[in-house]
C-alpha positions in Angstrom: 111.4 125.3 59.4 107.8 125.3 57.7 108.9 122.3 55.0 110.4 120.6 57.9 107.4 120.5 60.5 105.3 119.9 57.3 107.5 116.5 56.2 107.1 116.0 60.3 103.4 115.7 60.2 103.1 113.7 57.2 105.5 111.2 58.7 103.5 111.1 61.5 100.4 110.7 59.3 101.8 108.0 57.4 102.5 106.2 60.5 99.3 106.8 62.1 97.7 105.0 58.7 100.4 101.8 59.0 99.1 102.0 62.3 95.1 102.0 61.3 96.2 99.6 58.2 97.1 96.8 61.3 93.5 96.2 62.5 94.2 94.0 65.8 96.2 96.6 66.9 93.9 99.3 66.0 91.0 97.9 67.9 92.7 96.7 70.4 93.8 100.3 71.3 90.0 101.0 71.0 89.1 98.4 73.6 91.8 99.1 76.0 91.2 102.5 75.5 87.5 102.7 76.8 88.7 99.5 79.3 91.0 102.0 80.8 87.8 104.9 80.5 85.7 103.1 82.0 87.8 102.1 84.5 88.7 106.0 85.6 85.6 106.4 87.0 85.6 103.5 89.1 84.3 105.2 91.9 80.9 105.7 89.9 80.4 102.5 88.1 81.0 100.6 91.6 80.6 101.7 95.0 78.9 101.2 98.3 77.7 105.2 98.6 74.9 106.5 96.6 75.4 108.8 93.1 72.5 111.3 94.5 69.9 111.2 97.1 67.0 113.8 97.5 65.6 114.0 100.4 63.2 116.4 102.3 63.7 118.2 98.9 67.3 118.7 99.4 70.0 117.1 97.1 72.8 115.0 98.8 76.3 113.9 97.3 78.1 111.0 99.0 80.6 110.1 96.7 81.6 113.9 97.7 80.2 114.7 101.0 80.3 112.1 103.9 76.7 112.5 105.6 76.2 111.6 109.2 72.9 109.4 110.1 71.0 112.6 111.5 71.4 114.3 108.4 68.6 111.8 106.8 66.6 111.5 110.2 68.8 109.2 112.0 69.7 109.6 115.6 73.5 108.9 116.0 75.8 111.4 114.9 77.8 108.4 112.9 78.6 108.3 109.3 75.6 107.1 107.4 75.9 103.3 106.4 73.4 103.6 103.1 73.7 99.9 102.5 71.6 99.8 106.3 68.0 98.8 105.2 67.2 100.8 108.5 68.8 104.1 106.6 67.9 103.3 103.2 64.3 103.1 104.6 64.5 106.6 106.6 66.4 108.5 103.3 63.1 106.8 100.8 60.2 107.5 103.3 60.7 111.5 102.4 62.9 110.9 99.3 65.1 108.6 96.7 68.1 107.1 96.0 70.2 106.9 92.7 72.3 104.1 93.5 75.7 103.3 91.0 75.5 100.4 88.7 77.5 97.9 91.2 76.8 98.4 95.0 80.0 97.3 96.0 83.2 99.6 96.2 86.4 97.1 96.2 86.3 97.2 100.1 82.6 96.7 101.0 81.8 93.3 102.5 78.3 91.7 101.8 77.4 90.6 104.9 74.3 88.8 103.9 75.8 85.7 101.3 73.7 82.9 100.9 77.0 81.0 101.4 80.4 81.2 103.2 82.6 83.4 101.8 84.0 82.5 99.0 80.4 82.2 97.2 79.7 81.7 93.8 78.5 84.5 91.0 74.7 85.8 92.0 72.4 88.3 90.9 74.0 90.2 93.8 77.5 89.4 93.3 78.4 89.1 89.0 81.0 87.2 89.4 80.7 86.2 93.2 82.7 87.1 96.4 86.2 86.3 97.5 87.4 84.6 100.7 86.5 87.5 102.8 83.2 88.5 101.2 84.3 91.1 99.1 82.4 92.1 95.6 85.1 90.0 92.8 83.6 92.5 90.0 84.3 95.7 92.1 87.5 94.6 92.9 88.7 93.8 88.9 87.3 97.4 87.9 89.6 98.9 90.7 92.3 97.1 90.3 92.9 97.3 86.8 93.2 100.9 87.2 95.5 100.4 89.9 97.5 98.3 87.6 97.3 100.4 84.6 98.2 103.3 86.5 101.3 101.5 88.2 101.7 100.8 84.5 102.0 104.1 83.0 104.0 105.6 86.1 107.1 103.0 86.1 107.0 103.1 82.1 107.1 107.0 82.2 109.7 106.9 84.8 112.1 104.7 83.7 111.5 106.2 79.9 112.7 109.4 81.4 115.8 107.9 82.9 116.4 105.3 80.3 116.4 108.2 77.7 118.6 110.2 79.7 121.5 108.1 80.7 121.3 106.2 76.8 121.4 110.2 75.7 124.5 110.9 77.4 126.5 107.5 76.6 125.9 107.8 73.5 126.8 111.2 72.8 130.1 111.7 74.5 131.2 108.1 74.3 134.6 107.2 75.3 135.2 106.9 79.5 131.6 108.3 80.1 129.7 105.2 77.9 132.0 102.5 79.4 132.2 103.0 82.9 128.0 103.2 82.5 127.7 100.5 80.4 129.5 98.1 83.3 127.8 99.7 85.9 124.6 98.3 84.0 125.8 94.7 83.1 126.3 94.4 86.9 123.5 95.7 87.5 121.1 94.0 85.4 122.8 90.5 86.1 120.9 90.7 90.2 117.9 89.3 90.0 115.5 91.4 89.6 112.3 89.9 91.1 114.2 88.7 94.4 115.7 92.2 94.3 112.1 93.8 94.6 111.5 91.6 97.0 114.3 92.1 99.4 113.3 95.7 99.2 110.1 95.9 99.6 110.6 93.7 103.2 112.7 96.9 104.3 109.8 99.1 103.8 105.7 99.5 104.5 104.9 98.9 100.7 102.2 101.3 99.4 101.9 102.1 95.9 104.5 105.2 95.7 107.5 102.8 97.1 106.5 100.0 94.4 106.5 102.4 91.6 110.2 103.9 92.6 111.4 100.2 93.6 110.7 98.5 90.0 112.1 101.9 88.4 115.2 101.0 89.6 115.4 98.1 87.5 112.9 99.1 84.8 115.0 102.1 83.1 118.0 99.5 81.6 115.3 98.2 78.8 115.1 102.0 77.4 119.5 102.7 77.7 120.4 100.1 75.2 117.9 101.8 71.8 118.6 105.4 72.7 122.8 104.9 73.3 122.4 103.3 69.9 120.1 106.0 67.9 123.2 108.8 69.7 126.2 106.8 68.5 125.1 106.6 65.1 124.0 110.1 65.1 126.5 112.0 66.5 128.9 112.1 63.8 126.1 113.0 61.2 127.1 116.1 58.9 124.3 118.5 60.3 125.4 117.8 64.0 129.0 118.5 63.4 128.0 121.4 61.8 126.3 122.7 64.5 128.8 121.4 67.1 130.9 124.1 65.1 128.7 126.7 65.1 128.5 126.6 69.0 125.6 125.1 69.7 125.6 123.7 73.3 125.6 120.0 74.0 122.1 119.8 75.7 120.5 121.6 72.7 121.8 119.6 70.5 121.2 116.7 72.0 117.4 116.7 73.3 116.3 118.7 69.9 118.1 117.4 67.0 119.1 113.6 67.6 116.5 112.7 70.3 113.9 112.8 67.8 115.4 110.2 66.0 116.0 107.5 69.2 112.5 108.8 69.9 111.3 106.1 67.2 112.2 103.4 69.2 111.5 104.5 72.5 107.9 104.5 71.3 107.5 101.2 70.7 108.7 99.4 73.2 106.7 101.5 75.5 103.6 99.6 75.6 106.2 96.2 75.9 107.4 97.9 79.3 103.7 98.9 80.5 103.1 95.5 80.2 106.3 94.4 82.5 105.5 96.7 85.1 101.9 95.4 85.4 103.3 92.1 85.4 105.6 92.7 87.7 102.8 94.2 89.9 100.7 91.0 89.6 103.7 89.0 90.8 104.6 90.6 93.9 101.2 90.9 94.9 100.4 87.1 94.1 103.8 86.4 96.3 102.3 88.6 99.3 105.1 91.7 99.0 103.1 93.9 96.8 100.4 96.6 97.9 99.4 96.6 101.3 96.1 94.2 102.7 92.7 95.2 101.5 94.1 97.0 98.2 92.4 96.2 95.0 94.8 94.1 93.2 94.7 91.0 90.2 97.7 89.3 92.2 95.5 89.2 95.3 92.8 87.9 93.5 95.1 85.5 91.8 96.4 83.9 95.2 93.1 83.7 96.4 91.8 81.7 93.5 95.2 79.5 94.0 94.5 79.0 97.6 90.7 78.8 97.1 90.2 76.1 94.2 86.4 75.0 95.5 86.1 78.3 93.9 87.1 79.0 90.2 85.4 81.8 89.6 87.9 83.5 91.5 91.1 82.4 89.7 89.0 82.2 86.5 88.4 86.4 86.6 92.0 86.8 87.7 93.2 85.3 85.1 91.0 86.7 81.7 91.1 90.0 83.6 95.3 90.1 83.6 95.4 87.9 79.9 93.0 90.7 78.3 95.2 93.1 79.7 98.5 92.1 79.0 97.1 91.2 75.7 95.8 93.8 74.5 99.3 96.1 75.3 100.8 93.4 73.3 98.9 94.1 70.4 99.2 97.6 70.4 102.6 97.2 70.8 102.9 95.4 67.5 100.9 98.0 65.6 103.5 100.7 67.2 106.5 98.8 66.3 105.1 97.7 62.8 104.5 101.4 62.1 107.5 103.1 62.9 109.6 100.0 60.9 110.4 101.9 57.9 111.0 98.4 56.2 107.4 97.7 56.3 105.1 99.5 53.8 102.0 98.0 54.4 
């Protein structure tokens, strides 16, 4: 077992090193990586409620705590509006305010443009407001970890039941892989897209419904590798062998050919990760995506389609999503590149 984990890890290594070798893959795991950081803490880098306040030599939360007006010397028992010059002057006569780095949570509407709504990038406003006067740079941060997290829970999903119904196709063949495999080429020929679409108009859309909607169709990319990876595997010497010895089908299975299919699953993960954020983008830019007021790149999209007097709008929506998209692209690459045992170098 030792010789086996050790030749395991040096695989591994060797592949992490193809991986390192491919630098636009590299770094652009790097930059998505701290993107994606960054981007977890959203609720600190932008926000409408304070980091800390001292006042009357007492320390205040609001990010955890909601505060009412009295607390700070107020007189309505109300929840304390801290963007209220009235209340930031009450909380700074007897204290101070740490304040995050953007003022603006994705919801908060600046109320005091210069312009209508949508107007352009300010000191106040990076890269300016949209139609209804919302923060466009608090609105990217949030949603693109709305979208990255969509992301990761449809790829992680459909991984699991890609990997599962591909496992047992391929391993016990015969009725069992034929009656699944048309079941999936009817299947896969609806369109997807209108699919989503009709279903979604069935339902109040929120973000738990989207992800188990596009699983439904996003597991099929994942069947076709693994079914592969088991039908040439299962008549290998060592499984036989330990088909004779008794060993149950499960074990054998998930612990001694999975491994192998596990190669390609790999890489096409961050190709999928990319198709569910895609997917994401579209049926929010068609209007049956997350509910109103959500931090989404679709939204912003259709606002920059319907608002062209200002670019700025369709301008962020668009880098925003191409930096995304392109940086899983990359890194897809460098996976796929590494794990090709054709490619030395």
């Amino acid at each position: 077992m030792a010789p086996r984990m050790m030749a395991l890890s040096q695989l591994n290594q060797k592949r992490w090193t193809k991986f390192k070798n491919n630098r636009k893959s590299y770094y652009s795991l790097w930059l998505f990586s701290i993107l994606f950081g960054l981007c977890l803490f959203a609720e600190i880098i932008a926000n409408d409620k304070p980091l800390l306040i001292k006042y009357q030599d007492s320390l205040y939360f609001p990010l955890i705590t909601e505060y009412s007006e009295t607390d700070f010397g107020g007189e309505f028992e109300l929840a304390a509006d801290y963007r209220d010059p009235y209340m930031k002057e009450l909380i700074e006569a007897d204290g101070w305010i740490v304040w995050p780095l953007i003022r603006y949570s994705y919801s908060t509407i600046n109320y005091d443009l210069p312009t209508p709504a949508p107007s352009a990038p300010s000191d106040e406003n990076w890269l300016g407001t949209d139609d209804k006067g919302r923060d466009v740079v608090a609105r990217v941060i949030y949603g693109f970890r709305l979208s990255v997290l969509f992301g990761f829970a449809v790829t992680i999903a459909s991984a699991l039941i890609g990997i599962g119904l591909g496992a047992v196709q391929g391993f016990y063949g015969g009725w069992v892989d034929l009656s699944l495999q048309r079941f999936m080429e009817i299947w896969g020929g609806l369109p997807q897209l209108f699919m989503l679409i009709i279903l979604v108009n069935f339902i109040t859309p929120n973000v738990a419904w989207l992800v188990l909607i596009t699983t439904l169709f996003g597991w099929m990319g994942f069947v076709g590798v693994v079914r592969a990876e088991f039908l040439r595997c299962r008549n290998f010497e060592y499984v036989m062998a330990a088909k004779a010895m008794g060993m149950s089908d499960s074990r054998l299975m998930f612990k001694h050919i999975l491994p192998n299919a596990m190669v390609a699953t790999m890489a096409m993960m961050p190709f999928a990760l990319s198709g569910s954020v895609t997917i994401l983008t579209s049926l929010d830019f068609l209007g049956f995506g997350l509910p109103p007021g959500e931090p989404s790149l679709g939204e912003l999209l259709a606002q920059g389609k319907a608002n062209i007097q200002a670019p700025w709008l369709g301008f962020t929506a668009f880098f925003s999503l191409g930096i995304i998209l392109m940086l899983l692209v990359f890194i897809g690459e460098g996976i796929r590149d590494a794990y090709d045992p054709r490619k030395s170098h």
